[in-house]
N, C-alpha and C positions, 0 to 999 in steps of 0.2 A: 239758256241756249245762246244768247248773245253775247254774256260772256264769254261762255266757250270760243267764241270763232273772235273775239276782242284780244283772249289769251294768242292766239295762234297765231292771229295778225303781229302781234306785240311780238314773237319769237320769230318769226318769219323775219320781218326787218333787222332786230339781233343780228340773227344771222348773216344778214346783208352786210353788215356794218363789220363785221368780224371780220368776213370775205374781204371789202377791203381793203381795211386794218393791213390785216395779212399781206395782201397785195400790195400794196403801199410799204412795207416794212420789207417784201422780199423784194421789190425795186429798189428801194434805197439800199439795200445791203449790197445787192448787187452790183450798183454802181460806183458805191464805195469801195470795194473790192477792184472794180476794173481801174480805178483811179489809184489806190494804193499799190498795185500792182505796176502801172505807167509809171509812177511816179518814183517807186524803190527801185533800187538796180537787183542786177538777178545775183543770187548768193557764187561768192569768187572766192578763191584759194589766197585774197589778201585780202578780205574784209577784216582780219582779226576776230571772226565769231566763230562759232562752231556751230555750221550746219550744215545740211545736203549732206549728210551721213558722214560727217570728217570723225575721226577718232579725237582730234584734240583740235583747237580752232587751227584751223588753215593746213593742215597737216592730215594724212591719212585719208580713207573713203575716196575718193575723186581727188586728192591733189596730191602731191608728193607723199610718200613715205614719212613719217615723225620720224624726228630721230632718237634712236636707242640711247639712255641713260648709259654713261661712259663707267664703268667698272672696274679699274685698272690698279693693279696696285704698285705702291712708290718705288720709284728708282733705291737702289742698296748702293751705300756708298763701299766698296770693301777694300782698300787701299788707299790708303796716302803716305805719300812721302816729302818730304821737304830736302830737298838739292842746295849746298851752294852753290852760288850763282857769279862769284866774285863780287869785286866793290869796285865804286870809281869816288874820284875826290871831285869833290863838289865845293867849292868857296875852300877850299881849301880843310875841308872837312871827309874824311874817308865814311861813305856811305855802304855798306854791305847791301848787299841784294842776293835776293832768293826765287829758286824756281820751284812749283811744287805741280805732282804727279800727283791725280788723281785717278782710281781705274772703279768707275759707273758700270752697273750692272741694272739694265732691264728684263724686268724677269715677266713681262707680259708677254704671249706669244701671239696675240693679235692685234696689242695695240702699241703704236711708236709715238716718239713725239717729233714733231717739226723742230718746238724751239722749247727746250726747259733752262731756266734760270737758275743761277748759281752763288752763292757767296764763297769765298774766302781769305778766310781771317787767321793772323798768324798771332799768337799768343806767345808770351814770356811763362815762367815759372810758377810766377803768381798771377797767372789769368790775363794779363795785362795784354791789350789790344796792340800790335805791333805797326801793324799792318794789312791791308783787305783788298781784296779786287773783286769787282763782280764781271760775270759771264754768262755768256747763252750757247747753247749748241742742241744738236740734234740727236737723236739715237732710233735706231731700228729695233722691230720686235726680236726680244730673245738674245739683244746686242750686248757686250761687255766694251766699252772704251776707253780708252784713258783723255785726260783734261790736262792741259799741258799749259801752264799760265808763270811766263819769264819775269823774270825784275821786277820781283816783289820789296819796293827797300823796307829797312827796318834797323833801325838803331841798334838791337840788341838781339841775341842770338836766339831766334824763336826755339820754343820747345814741342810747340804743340799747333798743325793745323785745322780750325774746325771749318769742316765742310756742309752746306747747308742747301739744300734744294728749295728754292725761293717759290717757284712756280712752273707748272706744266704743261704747257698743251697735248691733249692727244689726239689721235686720227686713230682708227681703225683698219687695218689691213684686213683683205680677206688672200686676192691672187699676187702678191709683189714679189718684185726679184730687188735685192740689194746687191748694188753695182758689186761687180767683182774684180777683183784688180790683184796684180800677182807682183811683188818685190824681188828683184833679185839682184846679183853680181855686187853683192851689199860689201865695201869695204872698210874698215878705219885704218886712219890715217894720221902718222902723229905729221907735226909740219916743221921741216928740221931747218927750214929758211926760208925769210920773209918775213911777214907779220901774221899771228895767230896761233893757237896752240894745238888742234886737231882739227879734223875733218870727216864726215861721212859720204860715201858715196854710192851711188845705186841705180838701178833702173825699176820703171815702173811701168810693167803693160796693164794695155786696159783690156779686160776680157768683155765686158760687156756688149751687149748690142749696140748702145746708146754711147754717143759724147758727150763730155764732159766738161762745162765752161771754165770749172775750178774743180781740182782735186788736191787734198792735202794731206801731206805726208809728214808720219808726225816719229820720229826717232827717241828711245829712250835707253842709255849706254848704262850697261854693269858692271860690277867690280866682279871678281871671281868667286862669289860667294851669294851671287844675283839679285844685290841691291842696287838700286838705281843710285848713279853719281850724277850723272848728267841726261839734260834732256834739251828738248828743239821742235821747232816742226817750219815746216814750208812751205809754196804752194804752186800750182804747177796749173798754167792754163790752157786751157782748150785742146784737151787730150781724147783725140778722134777714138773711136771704137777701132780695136784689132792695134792699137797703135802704142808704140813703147817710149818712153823719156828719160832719159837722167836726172836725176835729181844732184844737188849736194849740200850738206848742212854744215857749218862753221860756227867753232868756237873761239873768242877771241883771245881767252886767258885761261892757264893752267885751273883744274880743279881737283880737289882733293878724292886720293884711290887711284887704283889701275883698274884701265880699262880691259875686259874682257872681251877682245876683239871676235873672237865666235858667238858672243851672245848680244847681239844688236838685237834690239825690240821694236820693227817699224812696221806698218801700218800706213795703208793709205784709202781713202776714205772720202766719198762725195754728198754731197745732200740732193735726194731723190724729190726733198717735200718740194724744194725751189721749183718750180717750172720754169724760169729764165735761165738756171744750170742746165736745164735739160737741154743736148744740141744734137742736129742729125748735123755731124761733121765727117 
């Protein structure tokens, strides 16, 4: 019998001790808690983690939108052409020069680029490097444009130019308007005195809502058989909404071909991506 109530004293105290254990263990937890808590800052949309329900760190659930993997496929180069350009003497050395027409086609209908990069290299017969320039420019979704790059020199009469798309940015469009601009009263012009050999001339309204701190206008002349001879471009600043300008483009020396004065190829053409082009004028 003395056992008995020796065993139940022995568990009774156990018990005590367990209590508190416990208690002692849910205090310290707790106040480690309150401390780790003080001490972390609360989860932000720039910690670089992913929590508070983001989809990817910092991104999605509570903070902005991720952004959508870009899917776009490559600019088609479907034209080129190689122009002479004339030559001038240098040291006393006749240096040829060349212009070359390029006409870019985007075939994405939701995605444009601000700026893609360009090479171009003029080759000989036997592959041989003539000549290169590199360029950037812009293009709208679903856009075709031509790349208009003057006085290319080169020792020897290229035969062939390869065109290479270096690099691309995109953007996504979903609601855009690309400026709209209307050419007309477009003349050539041979120049029968003074200095120079032809001339282009024309007017340019802006239909757009929006003015425009630069717009360029870019000319590309035929023979009668609608190969390009000659080509140009120019630029025209700060062309209000609803408002019309003249342009005029000049060549300084005869080029080989006649020109086909009904078939002028001009185009004119602003960059939307710029925000500092963009003007309420």
């Amino acid at each position: 019998m003395f056992l008995f109530f020796c065993y139940n004293d022995n568990m009774i105290r156990s018990a005590k001790r367990a209590t508190i254990i416990v208690v002692y263990l849910t205090f310290f937890f707790l106040l480690g808690w309150m401390i780790y808590s003080i001490i972390t800052p609360n989860p932000t949309c720039v910690d670089r983690k992913k929590n508070q329900g983001e989809e990817k760190a910092d991104c999605g659930g509570p903070c902005n939108p991720c952004e959508k993997p870009i899917e776009a496929s490559e600019l088609i180069i479907q034209e080129k052409n190689i122009i002479d350009g004339g030559s001038d003497i240098i040291n006393g050395i006749e240096v040829k020069k060349y212009d070359v027409v390029v006409r870019v086609k985007n075939p994405n209908e939701s995605f444009g680029s601000p700026a893609f990069n360009y090479l171009i290299v003029l080759k000989d017969n036997s592959g041989n490097t003539l000549s290169e320039r590199k360029g950037s420019e812009f293009i709208y979704p679903m856009e075709v444009k031509n790349l208009i790059e003057n006085n290319l020199e080169a020792k020897a009469e290229p035969k062939e130019a390869e065109v290479k798309i270096i690099k691309t940015e995109w953007i996504e469009f979903e609601n855009y308007q690309k400026p709209r601009f209307s050419v007309y009263n477009k003349k050539f012009n041979l120049i029968s005195s003074g200095t120079g050999y032809c001339e282009v001339i024309g007017t340019v309204f802006n239909e757009s809502k929006m003015g425009f701190g630069s717009v360029r206008v870019k000319v590309i002349l035929k023979d009668f058989q609608g190969n390009p001879i000659a080509a140009n471009k120019t630029e025209i600043r700060d062309l209000r909404t609803r408002e019309e300008r003249e342009f005029k483009l000049f060549w300084p020396s005869r080029f080989p071909g006649e020109v086909n004065g009904e078939n002028i190829e001009t185009t004119a053409e602003s960059n939307v991506f710029d925000s500092e082009n963009l003007k309420i004028l």
